[in-house]
N, CA, C and O atoms as a GROMACS GRO file, in nm:
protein
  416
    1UNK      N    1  -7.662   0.812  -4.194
    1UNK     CA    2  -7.800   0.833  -4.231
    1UNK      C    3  -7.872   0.701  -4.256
    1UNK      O    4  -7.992   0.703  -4.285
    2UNK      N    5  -7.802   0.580  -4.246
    2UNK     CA    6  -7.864   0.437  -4.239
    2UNK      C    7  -8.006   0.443  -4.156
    2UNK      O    8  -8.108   0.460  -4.222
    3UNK      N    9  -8.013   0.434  -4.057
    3UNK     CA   10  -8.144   0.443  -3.933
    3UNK      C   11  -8.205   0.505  -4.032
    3UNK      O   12  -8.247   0.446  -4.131
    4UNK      N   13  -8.214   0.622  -4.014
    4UNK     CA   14  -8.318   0.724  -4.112
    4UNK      C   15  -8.391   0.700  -4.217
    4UNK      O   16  -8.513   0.696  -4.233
    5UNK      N   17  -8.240   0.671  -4.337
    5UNK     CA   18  -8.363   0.570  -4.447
    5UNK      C   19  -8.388   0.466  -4.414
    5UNK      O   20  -8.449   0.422  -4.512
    6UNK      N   21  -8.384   0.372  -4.325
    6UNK     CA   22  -8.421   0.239  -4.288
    6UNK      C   23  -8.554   0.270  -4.223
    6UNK      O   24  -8.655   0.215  -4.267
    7UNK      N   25  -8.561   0.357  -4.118
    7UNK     CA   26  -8.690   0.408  -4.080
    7UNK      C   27  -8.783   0.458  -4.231
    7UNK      O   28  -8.891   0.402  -4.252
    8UNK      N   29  -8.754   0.519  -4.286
    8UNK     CA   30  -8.836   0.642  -4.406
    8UNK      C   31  -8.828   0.471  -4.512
    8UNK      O   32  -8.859   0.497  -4.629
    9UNK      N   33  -8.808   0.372  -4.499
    9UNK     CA   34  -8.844   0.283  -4.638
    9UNK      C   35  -8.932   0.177  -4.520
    9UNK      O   36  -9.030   0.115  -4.561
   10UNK      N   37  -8.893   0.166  -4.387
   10UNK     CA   38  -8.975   0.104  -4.298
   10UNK      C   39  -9.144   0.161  -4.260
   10UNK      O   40  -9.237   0.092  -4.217
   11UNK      N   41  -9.143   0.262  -4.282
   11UNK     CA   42  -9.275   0.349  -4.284
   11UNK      C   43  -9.350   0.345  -4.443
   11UNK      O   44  -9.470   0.361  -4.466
   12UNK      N   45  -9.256   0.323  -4.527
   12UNK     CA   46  -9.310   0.318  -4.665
   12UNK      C   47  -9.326   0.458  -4.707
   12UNK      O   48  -9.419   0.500  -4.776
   13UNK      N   49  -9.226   0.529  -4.661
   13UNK     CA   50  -9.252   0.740  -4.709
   13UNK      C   51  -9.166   0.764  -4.768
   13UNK      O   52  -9.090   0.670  -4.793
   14UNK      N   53  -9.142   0.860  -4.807
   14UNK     CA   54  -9.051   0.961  -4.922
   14UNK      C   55  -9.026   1.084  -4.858
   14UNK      O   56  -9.110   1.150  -4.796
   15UNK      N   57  -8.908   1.111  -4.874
   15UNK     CA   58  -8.904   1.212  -4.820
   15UNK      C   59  -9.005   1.364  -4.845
   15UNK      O   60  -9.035   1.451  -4.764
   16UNK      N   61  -9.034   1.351  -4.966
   16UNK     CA   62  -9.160   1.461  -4.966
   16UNK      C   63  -9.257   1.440  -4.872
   16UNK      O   64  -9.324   1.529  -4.819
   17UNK      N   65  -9.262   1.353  -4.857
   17UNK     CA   66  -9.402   1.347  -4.731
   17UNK      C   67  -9.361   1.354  -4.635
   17UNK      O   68  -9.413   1.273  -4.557
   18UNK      N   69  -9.264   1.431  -4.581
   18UNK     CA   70  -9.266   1.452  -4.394
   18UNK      C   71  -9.236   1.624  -4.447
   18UNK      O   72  -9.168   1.692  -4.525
   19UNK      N   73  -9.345   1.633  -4.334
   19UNK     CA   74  -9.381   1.770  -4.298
   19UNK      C   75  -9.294   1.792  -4.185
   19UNK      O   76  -9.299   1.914  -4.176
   20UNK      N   77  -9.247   1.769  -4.129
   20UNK     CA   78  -9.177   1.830  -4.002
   20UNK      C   79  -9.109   1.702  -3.942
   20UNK      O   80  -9.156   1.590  -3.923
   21UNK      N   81  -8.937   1.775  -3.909
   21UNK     CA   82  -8.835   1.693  -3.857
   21UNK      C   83  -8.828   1.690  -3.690
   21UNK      O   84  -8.777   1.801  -3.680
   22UNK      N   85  -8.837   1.662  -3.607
   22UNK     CA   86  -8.851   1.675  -3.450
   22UNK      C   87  -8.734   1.561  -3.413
   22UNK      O   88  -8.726   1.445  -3.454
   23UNK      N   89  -8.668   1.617  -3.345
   23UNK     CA   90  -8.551   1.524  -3.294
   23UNK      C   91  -8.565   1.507  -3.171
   23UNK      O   92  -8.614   1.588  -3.092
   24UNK      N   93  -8.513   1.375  -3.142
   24UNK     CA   94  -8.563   1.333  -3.005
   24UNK      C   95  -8.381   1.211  -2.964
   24UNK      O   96  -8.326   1.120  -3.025
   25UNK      N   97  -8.348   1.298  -2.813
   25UNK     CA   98  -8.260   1.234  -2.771
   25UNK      C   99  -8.112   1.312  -2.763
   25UNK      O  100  -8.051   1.355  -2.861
   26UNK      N  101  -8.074   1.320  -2.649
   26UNK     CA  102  -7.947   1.417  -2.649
   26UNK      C  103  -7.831   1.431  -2.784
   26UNK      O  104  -7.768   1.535  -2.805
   27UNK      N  105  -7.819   1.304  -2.870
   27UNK     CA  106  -7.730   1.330  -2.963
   27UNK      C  107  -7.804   1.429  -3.081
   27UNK      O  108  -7.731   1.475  -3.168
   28UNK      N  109  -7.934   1.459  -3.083
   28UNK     CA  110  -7.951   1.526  -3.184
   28UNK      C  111  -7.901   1.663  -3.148
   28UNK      O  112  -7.871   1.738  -3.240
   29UNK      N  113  -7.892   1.697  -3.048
   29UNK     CA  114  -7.786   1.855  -3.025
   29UNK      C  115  -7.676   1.869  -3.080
   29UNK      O  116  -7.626   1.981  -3.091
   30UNK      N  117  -7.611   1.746  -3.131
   30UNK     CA  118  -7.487   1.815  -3.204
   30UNK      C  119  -7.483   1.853  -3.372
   30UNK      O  120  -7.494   1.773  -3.465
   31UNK      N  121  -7.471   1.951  -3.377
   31UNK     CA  122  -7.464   2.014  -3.480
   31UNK      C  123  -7.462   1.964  -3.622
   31UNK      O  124  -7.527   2.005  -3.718
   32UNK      N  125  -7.368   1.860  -3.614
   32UNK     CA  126  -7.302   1.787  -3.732
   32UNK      C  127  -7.455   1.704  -3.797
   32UNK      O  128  -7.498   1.706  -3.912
   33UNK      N  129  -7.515   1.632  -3.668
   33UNK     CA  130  -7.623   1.536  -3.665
   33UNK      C  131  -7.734   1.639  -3.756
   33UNK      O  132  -7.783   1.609  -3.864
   34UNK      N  133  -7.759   1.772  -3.675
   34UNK     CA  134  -7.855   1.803  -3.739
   34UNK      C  135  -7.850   1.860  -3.888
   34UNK      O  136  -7.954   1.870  -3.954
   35UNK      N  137  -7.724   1.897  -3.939
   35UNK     CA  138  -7.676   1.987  -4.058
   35UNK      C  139  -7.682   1.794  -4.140
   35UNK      O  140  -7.716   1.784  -4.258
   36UNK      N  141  -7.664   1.730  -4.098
   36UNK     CA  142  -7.704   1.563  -4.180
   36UNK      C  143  -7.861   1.549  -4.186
   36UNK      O  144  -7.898   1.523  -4.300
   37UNK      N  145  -7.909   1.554  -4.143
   37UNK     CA  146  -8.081   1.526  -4.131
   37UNK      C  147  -8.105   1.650  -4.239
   37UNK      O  148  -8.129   1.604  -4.350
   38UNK      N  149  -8.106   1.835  -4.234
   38UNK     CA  150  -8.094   1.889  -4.313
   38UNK      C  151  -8.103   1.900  -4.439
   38UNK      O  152  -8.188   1.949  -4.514
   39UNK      N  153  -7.928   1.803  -4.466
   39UNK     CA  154  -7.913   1.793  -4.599
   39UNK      C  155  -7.979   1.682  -4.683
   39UNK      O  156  -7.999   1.655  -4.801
   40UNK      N  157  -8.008   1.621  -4.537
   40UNK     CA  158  -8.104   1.482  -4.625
   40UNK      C  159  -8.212   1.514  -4.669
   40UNK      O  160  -8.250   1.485  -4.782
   41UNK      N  161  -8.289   1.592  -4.570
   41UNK     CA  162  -8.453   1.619  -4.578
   41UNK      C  163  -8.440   1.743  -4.693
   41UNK      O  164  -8.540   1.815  -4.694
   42UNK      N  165  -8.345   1.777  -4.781
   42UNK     CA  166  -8.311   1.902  -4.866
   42UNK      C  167  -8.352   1.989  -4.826
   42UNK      O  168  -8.456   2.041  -4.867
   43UNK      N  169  -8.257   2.044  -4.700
   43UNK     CA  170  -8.279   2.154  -4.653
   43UNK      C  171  -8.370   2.227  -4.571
   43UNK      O  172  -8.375   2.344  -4.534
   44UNK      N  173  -8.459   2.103  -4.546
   44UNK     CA  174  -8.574   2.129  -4.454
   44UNK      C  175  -8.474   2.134  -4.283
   44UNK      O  176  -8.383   2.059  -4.247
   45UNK      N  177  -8.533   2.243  -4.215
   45UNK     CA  178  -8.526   2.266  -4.077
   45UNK      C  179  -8.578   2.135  -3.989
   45UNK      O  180  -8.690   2.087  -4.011
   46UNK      N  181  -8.500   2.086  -3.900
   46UNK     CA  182  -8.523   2.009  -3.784
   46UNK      C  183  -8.616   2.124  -3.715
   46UNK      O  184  -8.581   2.238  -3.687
   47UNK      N  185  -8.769   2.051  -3.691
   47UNK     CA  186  -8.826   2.148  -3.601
   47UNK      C  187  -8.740   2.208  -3.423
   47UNK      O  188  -8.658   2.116  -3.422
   48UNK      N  189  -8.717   2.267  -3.326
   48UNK     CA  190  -8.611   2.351  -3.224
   48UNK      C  191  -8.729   2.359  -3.165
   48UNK      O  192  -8.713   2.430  -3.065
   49UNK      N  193  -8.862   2.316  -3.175
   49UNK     CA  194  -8.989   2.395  -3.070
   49UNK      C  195  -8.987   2.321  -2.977
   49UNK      O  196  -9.020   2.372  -2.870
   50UNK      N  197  -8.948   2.167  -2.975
   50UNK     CA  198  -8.935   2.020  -2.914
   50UNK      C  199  -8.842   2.005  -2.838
   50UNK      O  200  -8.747   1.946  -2.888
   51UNK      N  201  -8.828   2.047  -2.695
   51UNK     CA  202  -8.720   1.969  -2.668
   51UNK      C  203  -8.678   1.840  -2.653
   51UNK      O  204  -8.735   1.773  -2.567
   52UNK      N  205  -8.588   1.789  -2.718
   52UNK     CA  206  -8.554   1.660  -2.789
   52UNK      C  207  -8.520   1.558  -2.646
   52UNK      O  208  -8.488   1.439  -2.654
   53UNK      N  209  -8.532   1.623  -2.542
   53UNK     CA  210  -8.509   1.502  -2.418
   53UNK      C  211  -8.678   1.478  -2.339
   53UNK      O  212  -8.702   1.382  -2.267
   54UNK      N  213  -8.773   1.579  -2.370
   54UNK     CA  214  -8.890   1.598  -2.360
   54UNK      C  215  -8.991   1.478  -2.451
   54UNK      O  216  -9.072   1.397  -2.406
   55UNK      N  217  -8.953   1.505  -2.585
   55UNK     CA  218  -9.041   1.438  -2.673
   55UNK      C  219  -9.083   1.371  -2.651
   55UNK      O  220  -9.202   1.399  -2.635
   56UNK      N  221  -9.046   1.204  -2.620
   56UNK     CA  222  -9.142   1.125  -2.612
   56UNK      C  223  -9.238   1.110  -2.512
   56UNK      O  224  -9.340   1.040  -2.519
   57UNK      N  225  -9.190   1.200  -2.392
   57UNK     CA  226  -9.272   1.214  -2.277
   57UNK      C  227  -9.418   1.249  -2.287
   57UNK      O  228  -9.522   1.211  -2.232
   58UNK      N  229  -9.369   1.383  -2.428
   58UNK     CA  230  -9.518   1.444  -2.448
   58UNK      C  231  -9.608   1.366  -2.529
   58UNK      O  232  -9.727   1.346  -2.502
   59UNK      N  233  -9.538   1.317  -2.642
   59UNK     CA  234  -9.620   1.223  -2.692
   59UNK      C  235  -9.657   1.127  -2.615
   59UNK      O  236  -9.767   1.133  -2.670
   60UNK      N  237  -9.669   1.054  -2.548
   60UNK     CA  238  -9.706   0.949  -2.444
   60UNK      C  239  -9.831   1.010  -2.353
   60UNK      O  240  -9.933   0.948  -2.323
   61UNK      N  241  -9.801   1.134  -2.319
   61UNK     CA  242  -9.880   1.248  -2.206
   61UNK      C  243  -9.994   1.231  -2.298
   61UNK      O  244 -10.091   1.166  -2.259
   62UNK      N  245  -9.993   1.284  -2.416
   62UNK     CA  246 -10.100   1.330  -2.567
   62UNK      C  247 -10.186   1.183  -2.561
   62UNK      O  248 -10.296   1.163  -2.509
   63UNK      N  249 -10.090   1.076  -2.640
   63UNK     CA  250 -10.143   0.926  -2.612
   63UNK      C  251 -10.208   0.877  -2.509
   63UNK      O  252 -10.312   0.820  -2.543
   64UNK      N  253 -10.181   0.878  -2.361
   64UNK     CA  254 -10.253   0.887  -2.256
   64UNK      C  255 -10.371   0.965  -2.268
   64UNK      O  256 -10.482   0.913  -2.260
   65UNK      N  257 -10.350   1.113  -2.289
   65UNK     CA  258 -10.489   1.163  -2.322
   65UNK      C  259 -10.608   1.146  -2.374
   65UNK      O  260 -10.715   1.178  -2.323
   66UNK      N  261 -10.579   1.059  -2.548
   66UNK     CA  262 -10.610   1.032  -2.610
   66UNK      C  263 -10.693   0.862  -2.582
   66UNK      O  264 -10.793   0.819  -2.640
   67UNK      N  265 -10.624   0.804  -2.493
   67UNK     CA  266 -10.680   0.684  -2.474
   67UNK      C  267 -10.804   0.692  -2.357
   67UNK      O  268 -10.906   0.623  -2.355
   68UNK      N  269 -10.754   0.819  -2.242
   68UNK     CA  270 -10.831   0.782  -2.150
   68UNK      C  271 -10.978   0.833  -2.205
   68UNK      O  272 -11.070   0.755  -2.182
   69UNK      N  273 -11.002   0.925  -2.258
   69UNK     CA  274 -11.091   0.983  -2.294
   69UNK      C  275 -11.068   1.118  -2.241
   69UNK      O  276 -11.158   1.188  -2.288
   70UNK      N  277 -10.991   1.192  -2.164
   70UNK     CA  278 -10.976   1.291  -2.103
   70UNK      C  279 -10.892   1.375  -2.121
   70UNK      O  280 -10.834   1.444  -2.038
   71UNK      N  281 -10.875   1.373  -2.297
   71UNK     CA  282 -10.800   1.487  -2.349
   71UNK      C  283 -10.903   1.595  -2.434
   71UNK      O  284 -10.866   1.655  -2.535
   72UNK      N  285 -11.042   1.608  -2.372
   72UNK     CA  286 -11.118   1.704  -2.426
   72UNK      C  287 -11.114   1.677  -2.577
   72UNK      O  288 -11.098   1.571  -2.637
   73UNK      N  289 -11.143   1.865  -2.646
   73UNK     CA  290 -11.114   1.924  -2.748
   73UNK      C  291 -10.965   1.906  -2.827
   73UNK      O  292 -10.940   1.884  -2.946
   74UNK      N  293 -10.890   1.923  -2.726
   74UNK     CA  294 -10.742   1.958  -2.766
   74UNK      C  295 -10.721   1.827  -2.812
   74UNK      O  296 -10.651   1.843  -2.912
   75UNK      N  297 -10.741   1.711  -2.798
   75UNK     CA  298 -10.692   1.546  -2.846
   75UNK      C  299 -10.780   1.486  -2.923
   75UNK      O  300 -10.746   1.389  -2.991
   76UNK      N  301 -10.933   1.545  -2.922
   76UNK     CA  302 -11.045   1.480  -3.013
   76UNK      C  303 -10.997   1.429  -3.101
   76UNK      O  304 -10.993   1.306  -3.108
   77UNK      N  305 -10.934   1.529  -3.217
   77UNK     CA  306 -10.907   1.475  -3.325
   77UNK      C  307 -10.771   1.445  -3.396
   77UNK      O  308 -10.748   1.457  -3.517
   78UNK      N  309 -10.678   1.400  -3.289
   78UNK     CA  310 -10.539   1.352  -3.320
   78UNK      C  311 -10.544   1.202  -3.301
   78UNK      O  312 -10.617   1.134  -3.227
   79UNK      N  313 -10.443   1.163  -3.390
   79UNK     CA  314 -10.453   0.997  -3.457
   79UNK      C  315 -10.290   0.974  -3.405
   79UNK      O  316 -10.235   1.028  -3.500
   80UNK      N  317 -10.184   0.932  -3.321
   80UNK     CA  318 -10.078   0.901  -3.328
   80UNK      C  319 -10.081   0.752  -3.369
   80UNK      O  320 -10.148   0.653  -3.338
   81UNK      N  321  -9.942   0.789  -3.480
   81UNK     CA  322  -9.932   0.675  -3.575
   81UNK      C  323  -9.814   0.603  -3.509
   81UNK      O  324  -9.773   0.692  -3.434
   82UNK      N  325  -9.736   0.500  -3.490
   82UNK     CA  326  -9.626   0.411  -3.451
   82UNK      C  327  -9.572   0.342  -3.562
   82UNK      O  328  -9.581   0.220  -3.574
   83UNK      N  329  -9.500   0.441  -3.667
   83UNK     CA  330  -9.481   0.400  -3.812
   83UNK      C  331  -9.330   0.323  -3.818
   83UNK      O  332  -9.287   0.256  -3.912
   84UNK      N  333  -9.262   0.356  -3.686
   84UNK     CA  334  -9.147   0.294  -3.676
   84UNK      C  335  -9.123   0.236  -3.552
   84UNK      O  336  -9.077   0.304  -3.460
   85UNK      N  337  -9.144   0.141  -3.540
   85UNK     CA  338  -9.163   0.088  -3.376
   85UNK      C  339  -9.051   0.031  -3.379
   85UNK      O  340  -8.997   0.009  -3.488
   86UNK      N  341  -8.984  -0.010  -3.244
   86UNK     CA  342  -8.830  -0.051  -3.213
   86UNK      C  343  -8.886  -0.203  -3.246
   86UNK      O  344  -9.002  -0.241  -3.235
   87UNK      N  345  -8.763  -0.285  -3.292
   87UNK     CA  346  -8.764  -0.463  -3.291
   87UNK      C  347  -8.776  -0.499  -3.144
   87UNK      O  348  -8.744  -0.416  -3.059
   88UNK      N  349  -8.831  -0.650  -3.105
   88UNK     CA  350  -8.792  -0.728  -3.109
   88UNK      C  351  -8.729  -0.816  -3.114
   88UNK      O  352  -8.783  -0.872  -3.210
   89UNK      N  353  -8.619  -0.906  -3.074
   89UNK     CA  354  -8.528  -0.976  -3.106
   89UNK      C  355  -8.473  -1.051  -2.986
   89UNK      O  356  -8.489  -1.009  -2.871
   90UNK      N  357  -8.396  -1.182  -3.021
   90UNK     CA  358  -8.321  -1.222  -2.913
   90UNK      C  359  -8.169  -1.231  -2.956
   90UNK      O  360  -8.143  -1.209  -3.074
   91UNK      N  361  -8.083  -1.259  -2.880
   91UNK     CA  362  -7.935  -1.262  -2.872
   91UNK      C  363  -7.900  -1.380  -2.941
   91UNK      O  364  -7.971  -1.474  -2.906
   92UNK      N  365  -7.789  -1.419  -3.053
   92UNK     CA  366  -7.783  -1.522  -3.088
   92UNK      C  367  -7.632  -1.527  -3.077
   92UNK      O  368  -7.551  -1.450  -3.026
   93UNK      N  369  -7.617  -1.675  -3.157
   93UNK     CA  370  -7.439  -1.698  -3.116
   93UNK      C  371  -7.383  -1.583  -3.199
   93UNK      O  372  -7.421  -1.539  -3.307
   94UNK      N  373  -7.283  -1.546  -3.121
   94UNK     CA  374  -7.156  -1.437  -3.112
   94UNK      C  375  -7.206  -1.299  -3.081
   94UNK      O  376  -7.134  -1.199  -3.090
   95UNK      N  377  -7.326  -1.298  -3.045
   95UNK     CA  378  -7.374  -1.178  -2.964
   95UNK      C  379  -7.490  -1.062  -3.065
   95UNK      O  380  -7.543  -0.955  -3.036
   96UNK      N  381  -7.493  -1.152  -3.196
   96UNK     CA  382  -7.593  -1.076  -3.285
   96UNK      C  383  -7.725  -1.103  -3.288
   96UNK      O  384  -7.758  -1.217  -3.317
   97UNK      N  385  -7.845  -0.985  -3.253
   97UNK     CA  386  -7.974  -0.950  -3.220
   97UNK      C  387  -8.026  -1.055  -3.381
   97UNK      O  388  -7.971  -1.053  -3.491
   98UNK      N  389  -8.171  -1.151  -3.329
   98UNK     CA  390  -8.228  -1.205  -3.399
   98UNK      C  391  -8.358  -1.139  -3.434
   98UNK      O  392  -8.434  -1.149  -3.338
   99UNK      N  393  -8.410  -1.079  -3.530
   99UNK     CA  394  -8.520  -0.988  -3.517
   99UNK      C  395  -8.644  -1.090  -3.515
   99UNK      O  396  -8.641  -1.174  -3.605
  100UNK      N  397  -8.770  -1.095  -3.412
  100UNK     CA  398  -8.842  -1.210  -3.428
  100UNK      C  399  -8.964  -1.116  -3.491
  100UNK      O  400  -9.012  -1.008  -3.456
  101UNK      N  401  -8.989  -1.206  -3.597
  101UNK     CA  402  -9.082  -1.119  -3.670
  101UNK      C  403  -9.286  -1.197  -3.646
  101UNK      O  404  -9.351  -1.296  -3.679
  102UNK      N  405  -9.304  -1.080  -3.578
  102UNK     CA  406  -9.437  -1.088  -3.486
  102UNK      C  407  -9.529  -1.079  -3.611
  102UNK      O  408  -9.469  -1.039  -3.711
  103UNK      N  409  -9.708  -1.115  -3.634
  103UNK     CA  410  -9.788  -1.092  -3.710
  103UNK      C  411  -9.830  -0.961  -3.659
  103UNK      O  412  -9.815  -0.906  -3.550
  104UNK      N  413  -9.897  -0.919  -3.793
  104UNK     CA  414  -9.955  -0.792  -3.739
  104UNK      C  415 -10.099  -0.805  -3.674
  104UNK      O  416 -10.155  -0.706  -3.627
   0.00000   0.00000   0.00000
């Protein structure tokens, strides 16, 4: 569960504040993974409406929408946030990732 709270203290949230779990990526199908997220989020349900090899596609589709101007009604008023964005980094001696830390 490292990633997770590293993400949830990287976003600056608590677990009370997530409304909904959406898993994204073939390992979240195994069982074990999701009964861990579960017990973390106390018992809150991983949202199942998502398919988790789909996700980021749609979000991106939504985002696209949202940028071109040509997501109507349905995208007017959605804000996607990027509260955990992947690093950055280069390779250093003995093969460990250097995180280069960009301004905002």
């Amino acid at each position: 569960m490292g990633p997770v709270k590293k993400a949830m203290e990287d976003a600056g949230m608590e677990k009370r504040q997530i409304d909904e779990i959406v898993l994204v990526g073939g390992s979240t199908r195994i069982p074990k993974v999701q009964q861990l997220l579960k017990d973390y989020f106390d018992g809150k349900e991983p949202n199942k409406g998502v398919n988790p090899d789909e996700a980021v596609a749609y979000g991106a589709a939504v985002q696209g929408g949202i940028l071109s101007g040509e997501g109507g009604d349905e995208t007017k008023d959605i804000l996607l946030l990027d509260v955990a964005p992947l690093n950055l980094g280069i390779e250093t001696v003995g093969g460990v990732m250097a995180i280069l830390k960009l301004p905002a």
